[in-house]
C-alpha positions as CSV (number, residue, x, y, z in Angstrom):
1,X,15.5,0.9,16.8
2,X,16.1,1.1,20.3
3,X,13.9,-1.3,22.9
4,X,12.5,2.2,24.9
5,X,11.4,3.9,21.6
6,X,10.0,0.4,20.5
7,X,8.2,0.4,23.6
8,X,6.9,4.4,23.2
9,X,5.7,3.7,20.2
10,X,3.6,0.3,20.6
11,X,2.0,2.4,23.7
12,X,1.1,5.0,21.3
13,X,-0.4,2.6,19.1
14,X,-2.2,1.0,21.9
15,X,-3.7,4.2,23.8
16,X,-5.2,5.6,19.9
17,X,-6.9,2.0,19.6
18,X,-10.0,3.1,21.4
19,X,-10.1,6.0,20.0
20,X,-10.7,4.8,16.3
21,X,-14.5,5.0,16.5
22,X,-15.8,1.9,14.3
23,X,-13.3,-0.4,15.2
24,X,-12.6,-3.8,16.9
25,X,-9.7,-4.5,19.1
26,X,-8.4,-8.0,18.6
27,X,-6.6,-8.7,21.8
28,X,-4.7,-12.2,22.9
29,X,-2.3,-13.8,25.3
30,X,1.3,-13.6,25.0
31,X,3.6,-16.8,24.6
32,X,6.2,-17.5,27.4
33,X,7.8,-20.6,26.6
34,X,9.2,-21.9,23.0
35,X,7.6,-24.7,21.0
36,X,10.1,-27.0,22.6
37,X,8.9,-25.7,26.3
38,X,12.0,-23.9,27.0
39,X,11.3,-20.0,28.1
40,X,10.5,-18.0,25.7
41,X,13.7,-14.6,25.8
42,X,13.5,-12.9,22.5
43,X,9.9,-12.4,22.0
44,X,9.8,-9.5,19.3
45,X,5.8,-9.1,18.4
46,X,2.8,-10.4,16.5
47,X,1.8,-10.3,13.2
48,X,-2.8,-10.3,12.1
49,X,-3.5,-12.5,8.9
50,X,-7.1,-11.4,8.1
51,X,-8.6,-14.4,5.8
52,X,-12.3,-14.7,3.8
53,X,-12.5,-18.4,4.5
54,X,-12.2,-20.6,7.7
55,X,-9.9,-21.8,8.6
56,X,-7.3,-18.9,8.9
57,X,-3.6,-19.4,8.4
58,X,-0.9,-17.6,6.7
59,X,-1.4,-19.3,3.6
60,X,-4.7,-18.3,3.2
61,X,-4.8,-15.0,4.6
62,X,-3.4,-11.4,4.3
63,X,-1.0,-9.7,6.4
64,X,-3.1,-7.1,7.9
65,X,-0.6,-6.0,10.8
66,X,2.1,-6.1,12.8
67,X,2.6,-5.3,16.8
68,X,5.7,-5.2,18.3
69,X,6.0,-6.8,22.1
70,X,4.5,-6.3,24.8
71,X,1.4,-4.8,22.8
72,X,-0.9,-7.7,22.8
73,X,-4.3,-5.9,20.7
74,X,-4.7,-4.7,17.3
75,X,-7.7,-1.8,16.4
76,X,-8.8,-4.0,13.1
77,X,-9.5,-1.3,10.2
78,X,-13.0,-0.1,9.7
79,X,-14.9,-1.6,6.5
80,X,-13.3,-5.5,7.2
81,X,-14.8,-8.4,7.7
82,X,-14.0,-12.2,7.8
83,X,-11.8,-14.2,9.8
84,X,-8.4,-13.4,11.8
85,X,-5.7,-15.1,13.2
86,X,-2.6,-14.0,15.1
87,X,1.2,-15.4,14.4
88,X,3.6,-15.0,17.7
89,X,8.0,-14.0,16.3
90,X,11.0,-13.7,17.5
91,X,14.0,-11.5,17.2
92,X,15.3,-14.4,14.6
93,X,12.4,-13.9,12.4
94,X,10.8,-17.3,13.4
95,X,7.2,-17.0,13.2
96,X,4.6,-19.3,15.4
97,X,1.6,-21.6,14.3
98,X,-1.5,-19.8,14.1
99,X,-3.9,-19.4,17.1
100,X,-7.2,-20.6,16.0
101,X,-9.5,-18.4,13.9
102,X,-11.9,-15.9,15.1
103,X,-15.0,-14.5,12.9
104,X,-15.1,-10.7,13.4
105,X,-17.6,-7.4,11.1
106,X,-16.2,-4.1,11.5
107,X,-18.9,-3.1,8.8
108,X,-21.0,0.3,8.9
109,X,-24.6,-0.7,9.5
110,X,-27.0,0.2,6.4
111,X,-28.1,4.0,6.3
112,X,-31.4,4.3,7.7
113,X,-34.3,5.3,5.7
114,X,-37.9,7.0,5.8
115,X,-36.6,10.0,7.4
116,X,-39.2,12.6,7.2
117,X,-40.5,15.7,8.7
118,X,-43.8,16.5,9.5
């Protein structure tokens, strides 16, 4: 897929967020160097793991989605809860140590009750 239509389509992606009533946007930094320091050329995107314990790596948590560069937020789905962690990877397919864990609640509150007319 070509870098433009790449590009279209993580701004798509990115302008709907908002618009997902009940959601969360996760949002970070992007990387610009390589573990070793050296600058960072072939960035390709991020992957979400969303996990139930603390603390959240790949290991323990589930893919819950992928953003292609230069997007750097992700509208979490509606109904989740737990923890989440974001991966950096490049156009080789290596992936980056996690980055921390952050608690997040995308659930509905409780329907409310003693409605009445009088």
């Amino acid at each position: 897929m070509n870098h433009l239509v790449m590009m279209w389509l993580a701004m798509l992606l990115l302008l709907a967020a908002p618009a997902w009533a009940g959601h969360r946007v996760a949002s970070w930094t992007a990387p610009t160097t390589n573990e070793d320091g050296s600058p960072l050329t072939d960035l390709a995107g991020y992957r979400l793991y969303r996990c139930a314990v603390t603390p959240c790596t790949r290991a323990t948590g589930t893919l819950i989605g992928t953003v292609m560069a230069p997007v750097t937020s992700f509208a979490i789905p509606h109904g989740s809860q737990g923890f989440l962690t974001v991966t950096a990877f490049d156009t080789s397919g290596n992936e980056s140590a996690e980055d921390g864990t952050v608690p997040f609640d995308v659930l509905a509150p409780a329907a409310p009750s003693g409605l009445e007319v009088r």
